[in-house]
N, C-alpha and C positions, 0 to 999 in steps of 0.2 A: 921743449924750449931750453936750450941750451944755459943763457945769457939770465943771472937772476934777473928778478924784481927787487927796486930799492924802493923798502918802506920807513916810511920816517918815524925813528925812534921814540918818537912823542907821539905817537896815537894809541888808543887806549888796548889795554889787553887784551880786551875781548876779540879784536882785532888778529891777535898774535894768535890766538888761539884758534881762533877759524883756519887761518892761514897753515897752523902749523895740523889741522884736524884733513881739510882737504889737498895736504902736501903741494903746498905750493912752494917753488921753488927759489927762495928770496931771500934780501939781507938788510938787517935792520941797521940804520945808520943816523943820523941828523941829514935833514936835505931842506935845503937852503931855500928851494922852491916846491911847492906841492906835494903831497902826503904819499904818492907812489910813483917811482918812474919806472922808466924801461928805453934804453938809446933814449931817442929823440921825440918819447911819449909820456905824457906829465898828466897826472891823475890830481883833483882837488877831493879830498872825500868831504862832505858837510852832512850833517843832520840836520832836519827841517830847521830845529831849534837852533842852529848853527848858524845855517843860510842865512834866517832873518838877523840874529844878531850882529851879524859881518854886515850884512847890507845897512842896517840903523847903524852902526861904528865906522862905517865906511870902509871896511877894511876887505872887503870881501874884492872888490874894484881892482885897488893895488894889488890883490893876490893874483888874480887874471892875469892883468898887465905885465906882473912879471912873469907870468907862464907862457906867454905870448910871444914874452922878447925873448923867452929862452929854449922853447922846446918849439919844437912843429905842428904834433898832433898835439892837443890837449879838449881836456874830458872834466868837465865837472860833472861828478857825480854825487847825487841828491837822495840822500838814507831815509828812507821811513815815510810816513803816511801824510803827506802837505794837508787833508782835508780831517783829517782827525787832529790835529796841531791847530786847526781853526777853531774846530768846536772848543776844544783847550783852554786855550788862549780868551774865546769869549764868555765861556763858563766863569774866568778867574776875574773878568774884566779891567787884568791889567795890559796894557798894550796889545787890542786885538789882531791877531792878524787874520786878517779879512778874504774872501776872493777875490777881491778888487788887486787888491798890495800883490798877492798870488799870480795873477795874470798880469799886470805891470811887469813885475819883475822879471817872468818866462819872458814876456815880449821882448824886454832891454835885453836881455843876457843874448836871446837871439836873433839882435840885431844890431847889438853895439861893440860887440867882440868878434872881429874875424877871426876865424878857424877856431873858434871855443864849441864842442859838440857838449850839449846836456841830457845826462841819462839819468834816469828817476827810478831807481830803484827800492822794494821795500822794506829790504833787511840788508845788512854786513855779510850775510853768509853769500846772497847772491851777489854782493858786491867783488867780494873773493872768487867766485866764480868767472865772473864775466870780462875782469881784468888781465890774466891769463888769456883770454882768450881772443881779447882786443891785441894786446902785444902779441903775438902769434900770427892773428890773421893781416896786420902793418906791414909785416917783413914775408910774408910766405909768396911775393909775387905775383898774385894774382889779380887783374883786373875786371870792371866789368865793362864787355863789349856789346855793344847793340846787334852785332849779328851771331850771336850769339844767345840772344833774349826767345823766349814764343814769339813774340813781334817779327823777327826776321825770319823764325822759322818756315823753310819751305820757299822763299821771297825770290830765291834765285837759280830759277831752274832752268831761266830763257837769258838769251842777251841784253833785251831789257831791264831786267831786274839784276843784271849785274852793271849794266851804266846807274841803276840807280844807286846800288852799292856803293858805286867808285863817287856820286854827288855825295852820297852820306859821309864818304872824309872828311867834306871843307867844315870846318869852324860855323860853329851854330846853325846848319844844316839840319833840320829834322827830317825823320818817314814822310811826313805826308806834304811840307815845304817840296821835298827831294821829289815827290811824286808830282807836285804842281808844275814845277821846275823842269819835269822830263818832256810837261805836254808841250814846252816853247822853243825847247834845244836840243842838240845834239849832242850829248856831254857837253863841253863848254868853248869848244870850237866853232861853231856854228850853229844856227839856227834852223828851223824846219828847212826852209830854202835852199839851205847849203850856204847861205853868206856869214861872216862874222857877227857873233851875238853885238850888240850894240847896248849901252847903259838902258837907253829911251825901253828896247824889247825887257828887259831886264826887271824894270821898274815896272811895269803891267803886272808880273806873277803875283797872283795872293799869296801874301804873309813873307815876302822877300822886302829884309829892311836896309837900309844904307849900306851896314857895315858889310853882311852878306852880298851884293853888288859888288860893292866894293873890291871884296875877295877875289868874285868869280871873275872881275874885269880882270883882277892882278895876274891871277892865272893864267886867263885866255895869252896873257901878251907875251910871258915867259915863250922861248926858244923852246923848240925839242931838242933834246940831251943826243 
């Protein structure tokens, strides 16, 4: 990887020193949003003990939100043992934090923050590891295609299973939708009969919903090129 990692000047040494133990390739600066970037990828590092303190100050929220407005992919990343932090915490009996507070919180974070991904890692050392390797795999081009998967494996050795191929492009399409889908049409031109597919045949297929319809009408009506 070409391109450093910018890590923020302010996190603790121990930090530095992993980094500079597993030669990671990076530059310590002040960064104004989240504790690691890379381009257009923004890392939060927290410690259990972290996490909850940021969520009781509120502060943890606004740190999102600006990672959100600022970067593309973003990662919080969650240091150390959440269910040993319990025991802890209710040993000392001051401010427990609970499995309750626990599962709350996983729940909001993954579902109140578009594109926020959470990884729970158990130590610094593999946090170091795994961020290198996040930025790397962002930018090396690869995607993942369903015909490509075991799933399509094998799927398209006849005609058939290459028209179901070509239904598997349209937008929210699945294998076994595409495969209900084959018993009423002719790819999307026509119907068993040979006449124009119509919304009414459309709407009969199990598990074909509005927007799907929708699609396939738009298509059927489009011109050949």
């Amino acid at each position: 990887m070409e391109d450093q990692i910018k890590v923020d000047s302010r996190e603790p040494d121990k930090l530095f020193r992993i980094l500079d133990k597993q030669k990671v390739n990076y530059i310590r600066e002040a960064l104004p949003v989240g504790d690691l970037a890379y381009k257009n990828i923004v890392f939060e590092r927290k410690t259990v003990a972290d996490l909850v303190q940021s969520v009781r100050s509120g502060h943890l929220q606004k740190q999102l939100l600006q990672m959100l407005d600022n970067f593309e992919h973003c990662y919080l990343m969650i240091v150390g043992d959440a269910s040993l932090y319990m025991r802890q915490t209710y040993m000392s009996r001051r401010s427990p934090w609970t499995l309750n507070h626990h599962l709350g919180l996983m729940s909001s974070l993954a579902t109140r923050y578009d594109r926020l991904k959470i990884i729970q890692i158990p130590n610094d050392t593999q946090l170091v590891k795994i961020v290198p390797r996040i930025c790397e795999k962002a930018y090396d081009g690869k995607v993942i295609d369903i015909g490509k998967t075991e799933l399509m494996r094998d799927k398209f050795k006849d005609v058939k299973n290459i028209k179901i191929r070509m239904l598997l492009a349209i937008p929210r399409l699945g294998y076994k939708r595409a495969l209900e889908l084959f018993k009423h049409i002719d790819l999307l031109i026509v119907n068993k009969e040979g006449q124009p597919i119509t919304e009414k045949e459309l709407k009969k297929v199990n598990g074909i919903g509005k927007k799907t319809v929708a699609t396939l009408l738009s298509i059927n009506k489009k011109e050949p090129s």
